[in-house]
ROGUKE-640372 format. One record per residue (C-alpha): x, y, z; residue in three letters. Coordinates in pm, 1 decimal, always signed. Layout:
N
FIMAR        u        v        w code
FIMAR        X        Y        Z  Ala
...
//
This chain:
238
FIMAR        u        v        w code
FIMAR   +197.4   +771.4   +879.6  Unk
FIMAR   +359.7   +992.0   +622.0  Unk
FIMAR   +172.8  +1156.6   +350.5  Unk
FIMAR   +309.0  +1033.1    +15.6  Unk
FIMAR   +161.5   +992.5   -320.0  Unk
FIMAR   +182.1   +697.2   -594.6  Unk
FIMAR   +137.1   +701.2   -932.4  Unk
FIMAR   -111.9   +438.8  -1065.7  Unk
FIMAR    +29.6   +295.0  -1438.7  Unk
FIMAR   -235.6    +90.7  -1669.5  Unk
FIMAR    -68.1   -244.0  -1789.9  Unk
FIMAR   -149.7   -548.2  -1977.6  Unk
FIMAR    +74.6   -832.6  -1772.0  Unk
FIMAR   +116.4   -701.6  -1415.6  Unk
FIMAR   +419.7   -974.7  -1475.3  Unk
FIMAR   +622.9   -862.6  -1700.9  Unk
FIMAR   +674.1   -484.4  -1583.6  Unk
FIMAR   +707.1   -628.3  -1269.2  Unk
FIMAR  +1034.1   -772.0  -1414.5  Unk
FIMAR  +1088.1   -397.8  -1645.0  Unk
FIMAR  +1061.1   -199.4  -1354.9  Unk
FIMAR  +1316.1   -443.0  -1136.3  Unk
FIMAR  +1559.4   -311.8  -1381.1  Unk
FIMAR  +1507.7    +41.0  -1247.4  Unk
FIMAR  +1529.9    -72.1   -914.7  Unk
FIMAR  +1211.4   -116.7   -809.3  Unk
FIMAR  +1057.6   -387.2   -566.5  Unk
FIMAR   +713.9   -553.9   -515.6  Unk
FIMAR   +561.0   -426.3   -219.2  Unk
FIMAR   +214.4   -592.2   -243.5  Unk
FIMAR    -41.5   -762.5   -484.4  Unk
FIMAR   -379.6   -782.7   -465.3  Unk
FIMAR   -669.7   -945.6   -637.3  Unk
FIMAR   -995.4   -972.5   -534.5  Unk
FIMAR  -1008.1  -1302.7   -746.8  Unk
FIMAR   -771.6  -1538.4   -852.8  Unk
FIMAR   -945.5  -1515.2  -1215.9  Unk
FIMAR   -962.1  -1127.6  -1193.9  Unk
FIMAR   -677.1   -827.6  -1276.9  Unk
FIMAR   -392.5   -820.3  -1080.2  Unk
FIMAR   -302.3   -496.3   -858.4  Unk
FIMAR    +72.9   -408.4   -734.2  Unk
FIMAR   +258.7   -165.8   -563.1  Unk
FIMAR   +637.1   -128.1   -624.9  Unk
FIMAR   +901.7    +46.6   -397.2  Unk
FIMAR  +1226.9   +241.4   -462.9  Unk
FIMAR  +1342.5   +394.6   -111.0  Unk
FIMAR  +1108.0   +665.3   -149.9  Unk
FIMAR   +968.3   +620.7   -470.9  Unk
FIMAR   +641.1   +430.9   -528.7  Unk
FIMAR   +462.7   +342.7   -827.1  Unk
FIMAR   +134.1   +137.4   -818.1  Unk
FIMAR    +56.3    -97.4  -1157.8  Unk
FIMAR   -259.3   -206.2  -1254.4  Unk
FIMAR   -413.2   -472.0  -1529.0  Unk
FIMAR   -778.7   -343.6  -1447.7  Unk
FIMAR   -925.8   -175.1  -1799.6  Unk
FIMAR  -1087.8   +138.6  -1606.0  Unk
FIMAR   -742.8   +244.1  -1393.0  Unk
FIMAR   -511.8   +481.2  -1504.4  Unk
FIMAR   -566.1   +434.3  -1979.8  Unk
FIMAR   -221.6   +382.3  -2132.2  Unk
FIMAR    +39.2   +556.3  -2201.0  Unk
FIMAR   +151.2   +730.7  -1881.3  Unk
FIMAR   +383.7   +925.2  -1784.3  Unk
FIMAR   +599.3   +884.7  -1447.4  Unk
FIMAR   +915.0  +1108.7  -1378.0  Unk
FIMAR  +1123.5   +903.0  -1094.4  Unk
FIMAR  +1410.4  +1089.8   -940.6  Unk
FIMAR  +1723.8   +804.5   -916.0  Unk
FIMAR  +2061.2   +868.1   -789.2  Unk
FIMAR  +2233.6   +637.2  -1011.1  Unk
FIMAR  +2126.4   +767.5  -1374.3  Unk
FIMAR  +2453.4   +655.7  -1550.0  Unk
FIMAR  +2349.0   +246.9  -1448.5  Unk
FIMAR  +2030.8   +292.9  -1565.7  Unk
FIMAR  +2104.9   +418.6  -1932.0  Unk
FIMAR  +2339.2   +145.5  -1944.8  Unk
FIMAR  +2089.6   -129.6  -1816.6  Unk
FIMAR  +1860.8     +9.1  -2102.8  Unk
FIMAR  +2147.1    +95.5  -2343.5  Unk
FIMAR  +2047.8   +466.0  -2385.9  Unk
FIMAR  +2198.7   +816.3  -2375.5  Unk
FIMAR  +2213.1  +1079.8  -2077.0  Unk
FIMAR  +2052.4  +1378.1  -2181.6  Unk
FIMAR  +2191.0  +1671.3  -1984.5  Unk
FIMAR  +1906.1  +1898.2  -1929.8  Unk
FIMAR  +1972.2  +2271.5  -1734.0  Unk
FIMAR  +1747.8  +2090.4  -1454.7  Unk
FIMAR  +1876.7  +1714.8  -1437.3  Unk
FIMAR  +2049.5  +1465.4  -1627.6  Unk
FIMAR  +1777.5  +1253.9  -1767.6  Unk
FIMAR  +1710.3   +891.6  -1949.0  Unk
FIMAR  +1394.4   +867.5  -2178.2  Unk
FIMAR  +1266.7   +508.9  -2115.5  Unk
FIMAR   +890.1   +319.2  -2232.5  Unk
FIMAR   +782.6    +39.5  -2039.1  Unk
FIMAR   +638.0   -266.5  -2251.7  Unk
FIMAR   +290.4    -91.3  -2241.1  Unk
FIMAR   +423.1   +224.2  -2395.0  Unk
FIMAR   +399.4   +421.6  -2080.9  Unk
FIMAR   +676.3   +668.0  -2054.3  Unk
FIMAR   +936.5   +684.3  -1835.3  Unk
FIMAR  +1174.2   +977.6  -1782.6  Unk
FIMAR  +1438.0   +927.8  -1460.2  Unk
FIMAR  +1638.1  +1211.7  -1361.8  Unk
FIMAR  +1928.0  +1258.0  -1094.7  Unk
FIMAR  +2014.5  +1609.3  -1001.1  Unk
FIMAR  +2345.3  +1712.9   -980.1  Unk
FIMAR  +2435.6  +1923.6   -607.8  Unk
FIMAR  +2488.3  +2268.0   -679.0  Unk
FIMAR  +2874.1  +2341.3   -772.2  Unk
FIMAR  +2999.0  +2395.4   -412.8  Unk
FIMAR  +2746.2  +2290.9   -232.6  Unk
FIMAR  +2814.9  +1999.3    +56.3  Unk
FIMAR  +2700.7  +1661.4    -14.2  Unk
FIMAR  +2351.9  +1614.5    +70.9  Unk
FIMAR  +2345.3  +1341.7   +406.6  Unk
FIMAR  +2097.8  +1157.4   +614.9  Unk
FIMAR  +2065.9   +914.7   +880.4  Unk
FIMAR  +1986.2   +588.0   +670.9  Unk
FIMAR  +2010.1   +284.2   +938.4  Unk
FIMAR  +2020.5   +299.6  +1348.0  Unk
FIMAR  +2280.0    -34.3  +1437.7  Unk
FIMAR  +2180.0   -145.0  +1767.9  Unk
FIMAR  +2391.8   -453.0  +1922.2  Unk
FIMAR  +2291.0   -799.7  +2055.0  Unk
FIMAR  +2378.6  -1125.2  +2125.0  Unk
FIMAR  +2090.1  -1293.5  +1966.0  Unk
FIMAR  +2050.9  -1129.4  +1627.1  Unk
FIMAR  +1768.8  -1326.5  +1520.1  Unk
FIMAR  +1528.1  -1262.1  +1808.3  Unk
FIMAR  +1568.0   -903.8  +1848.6  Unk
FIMAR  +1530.4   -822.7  +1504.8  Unk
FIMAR  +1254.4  -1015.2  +1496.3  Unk
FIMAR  +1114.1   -851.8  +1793.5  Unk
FIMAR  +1121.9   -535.7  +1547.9  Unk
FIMAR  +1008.9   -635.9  +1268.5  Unk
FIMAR   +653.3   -725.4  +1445.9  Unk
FIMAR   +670.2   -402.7  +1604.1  Unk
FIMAR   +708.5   -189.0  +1356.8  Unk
FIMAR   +638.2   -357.9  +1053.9  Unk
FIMAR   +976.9   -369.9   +924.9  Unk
FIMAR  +1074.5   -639.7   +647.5  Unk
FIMAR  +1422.8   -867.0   +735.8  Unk
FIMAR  +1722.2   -951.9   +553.6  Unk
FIMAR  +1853.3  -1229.4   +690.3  Unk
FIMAR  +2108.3  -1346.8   +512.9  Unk
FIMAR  +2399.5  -1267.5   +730.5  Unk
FIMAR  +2348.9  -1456.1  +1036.9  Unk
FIMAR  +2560.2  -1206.0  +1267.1  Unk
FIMAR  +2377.0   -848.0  +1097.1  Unk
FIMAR  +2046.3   -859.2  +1018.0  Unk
FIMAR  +1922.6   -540.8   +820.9  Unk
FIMAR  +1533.3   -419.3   +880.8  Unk
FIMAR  +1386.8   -225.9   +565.4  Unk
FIMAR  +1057.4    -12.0   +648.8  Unk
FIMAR   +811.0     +2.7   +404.5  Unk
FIMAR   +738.1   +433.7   +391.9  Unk
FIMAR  +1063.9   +452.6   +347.5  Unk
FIMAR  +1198.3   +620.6   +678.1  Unk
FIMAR  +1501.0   +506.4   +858.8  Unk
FIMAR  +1619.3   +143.6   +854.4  Unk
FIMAR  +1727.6    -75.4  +1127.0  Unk
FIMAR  +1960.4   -321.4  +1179.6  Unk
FIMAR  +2090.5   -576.5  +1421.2  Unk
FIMAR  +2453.8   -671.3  +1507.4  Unk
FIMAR  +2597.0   -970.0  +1693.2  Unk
FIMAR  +2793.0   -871.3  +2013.0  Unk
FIMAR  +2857.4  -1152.2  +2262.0  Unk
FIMAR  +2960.0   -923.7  +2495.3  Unk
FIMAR  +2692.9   -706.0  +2505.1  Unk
FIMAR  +2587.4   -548.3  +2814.5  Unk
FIMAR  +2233.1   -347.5  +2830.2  Unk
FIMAR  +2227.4    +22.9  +2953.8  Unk
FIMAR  +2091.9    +74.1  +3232.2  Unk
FIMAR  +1759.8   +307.3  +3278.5  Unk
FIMAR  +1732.3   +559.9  +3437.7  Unk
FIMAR  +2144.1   +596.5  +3377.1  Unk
FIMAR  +2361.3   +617.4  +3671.6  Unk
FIMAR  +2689.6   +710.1  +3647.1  Unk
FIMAR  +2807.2   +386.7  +3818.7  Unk
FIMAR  +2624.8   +166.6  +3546.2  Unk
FIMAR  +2647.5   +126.4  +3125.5  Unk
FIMAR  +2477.1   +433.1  +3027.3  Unk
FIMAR  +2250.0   +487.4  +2741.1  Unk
FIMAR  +2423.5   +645.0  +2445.5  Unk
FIMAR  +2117.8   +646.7  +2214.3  Unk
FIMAR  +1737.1   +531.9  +2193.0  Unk
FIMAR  +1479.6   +545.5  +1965.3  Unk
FIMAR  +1168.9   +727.9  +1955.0  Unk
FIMAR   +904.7   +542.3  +1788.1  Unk
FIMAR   +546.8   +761.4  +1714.6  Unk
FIMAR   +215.6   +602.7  +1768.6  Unk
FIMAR    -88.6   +678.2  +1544.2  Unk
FIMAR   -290.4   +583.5  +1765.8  Unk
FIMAR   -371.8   +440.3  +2115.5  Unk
FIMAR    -16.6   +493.3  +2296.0  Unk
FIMAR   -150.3   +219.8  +2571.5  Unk
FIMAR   -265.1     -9.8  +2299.3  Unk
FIMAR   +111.2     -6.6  +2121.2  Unk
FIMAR   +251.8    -36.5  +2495.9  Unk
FIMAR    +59.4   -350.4  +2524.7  Unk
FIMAR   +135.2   -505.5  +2199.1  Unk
FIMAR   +553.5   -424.9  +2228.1  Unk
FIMAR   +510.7   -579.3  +2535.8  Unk
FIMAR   +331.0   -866.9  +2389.7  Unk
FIMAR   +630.9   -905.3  +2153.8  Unk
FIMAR   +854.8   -940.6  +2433.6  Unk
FIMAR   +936.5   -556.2  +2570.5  Unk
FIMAR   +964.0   -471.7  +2947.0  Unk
FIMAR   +783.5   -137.5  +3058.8  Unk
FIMAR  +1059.2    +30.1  +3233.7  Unk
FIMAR   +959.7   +119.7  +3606.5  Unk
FIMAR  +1047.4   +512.7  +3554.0  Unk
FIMAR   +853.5   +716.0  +3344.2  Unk
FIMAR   +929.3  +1080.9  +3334.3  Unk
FIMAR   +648.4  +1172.9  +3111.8  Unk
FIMAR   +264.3  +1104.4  +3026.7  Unk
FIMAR   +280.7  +1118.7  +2669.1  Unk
FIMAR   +581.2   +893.7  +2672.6  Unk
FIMAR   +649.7   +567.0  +2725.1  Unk
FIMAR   +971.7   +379.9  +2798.7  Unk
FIMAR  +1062.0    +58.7  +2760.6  Unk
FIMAR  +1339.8   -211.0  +2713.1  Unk
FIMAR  +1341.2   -401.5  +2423.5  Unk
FIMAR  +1445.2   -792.2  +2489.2  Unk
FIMAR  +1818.0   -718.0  +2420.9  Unk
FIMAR  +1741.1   -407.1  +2702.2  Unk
FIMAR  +1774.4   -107.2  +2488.2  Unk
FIMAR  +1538.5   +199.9  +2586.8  Unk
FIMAR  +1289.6   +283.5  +2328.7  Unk
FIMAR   +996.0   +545.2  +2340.7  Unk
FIMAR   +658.5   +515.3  +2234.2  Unk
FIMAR   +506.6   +894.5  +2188.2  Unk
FIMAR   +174.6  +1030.4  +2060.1  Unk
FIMAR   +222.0  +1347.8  +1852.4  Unk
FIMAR    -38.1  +1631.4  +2029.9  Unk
//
């Protein structure tokens, strides 16, 4: 697990900035009560960004103040029909949620010059049943599915780190592992860290419906086929 923070906002109806801070973006992540009669509890996700909103009366007094970083800074000041204040550091929006906590969202501009900043956002891996090996994934890793294209399913993690997703290909033929030069070679696999017991993951992908593959080059590592047969490592850091 990552280290990451979240910023805990006091409001009256967890409800309705659910709905204000959908406008920004954001997603429910959780909720929690430890009664239906008592305060609601709920954490909200932006890629990164987390913000945590609670109705209990000792969390976090009214107003706040959260500074979210947002690449899109022009959509937002039209979704809340204010200006863009160019600041020397960022180009900013000045927004209050419906419990008077402040807002301020900022998107830095890249440096004049400088190259675009890029990152590996989604790993594509092919099958011919979409449904069951990105559902095999999902359990695994605790990924959540969008499902709405039969033929590409896309898998969202929760901390934020790279997504998944799965692609329909009839023809799709599993490397082979170790490669051979006679066989479909391996172009790519992932490397998924364990916190944790690495033999207690190997059991549960298994469980899910992985193979252990018969050669293992390392004791740290493991390697094994998911069910479409694509390698995938399971590693402990040291």
């Amino acid at each position: 697990m990552r280290a990451n923070a979240a910023p805990v906002l006091r409001v009256r109806d967890a409800r309705v900035a659910i709905a204000w801070w959908a406008r920004l973006g954001f997603k429910v992540e959780f909720e929690h009560r430890f009664e239906p009669h008592l305060p609601l509890y709920v954490g909200l996700r932006r890629d990164d960004a987390i913000v945590h909103l609670s109705e209990h009366a000792g969390d976090a007094r009214a107003p706040g103040l959260v500074y979210v970083y947002v690449p899109d800074i022009d959509r937002i000041a039209a979704e809340f029909g204010v200006s863009v204040d160019e600041a020397p550091w960022a180009r900013e929006v000045q927004l209050v949620d419906p419990d008077h906590n402040r807002v301020r969202c900022g998107c830095v501009p890249p440096a004049s010059g400088a190259s675009p900043r890029m990152r590996v956002s989604t790993v594509n891996l092919s099958a011919a049943d979409v449904p069951g090996l990105s559902r095999f994934y999902a359990q695994l890793l605790g990924y959540a599915v969008d499902e709405d294209n039969p033929d590409w399913h896309y898998l969202a993690a929760s901390d934020g780190s790279v997504a998944l997703s799965v692609q329909r290909e009839p023809t799709h033929q599993p490397p082979v592992w170790p490669q051979t030069a006679e066989a479909q070679q391996m172009q790519a696999h992932l490397e998924v860290r364990v916190d944790g017991d690495l033999l207690t993951a190997v059991d549960r992908a298994i469980e899910l419906g992985a193979t252990l593959a018969a050669y293992q080059p390392q004791d740290d590592v493991r390697v094994l086929l998911d069910p479409a047969g694509h390698p995938f490592c399971l590693w402990v850091p040291n």
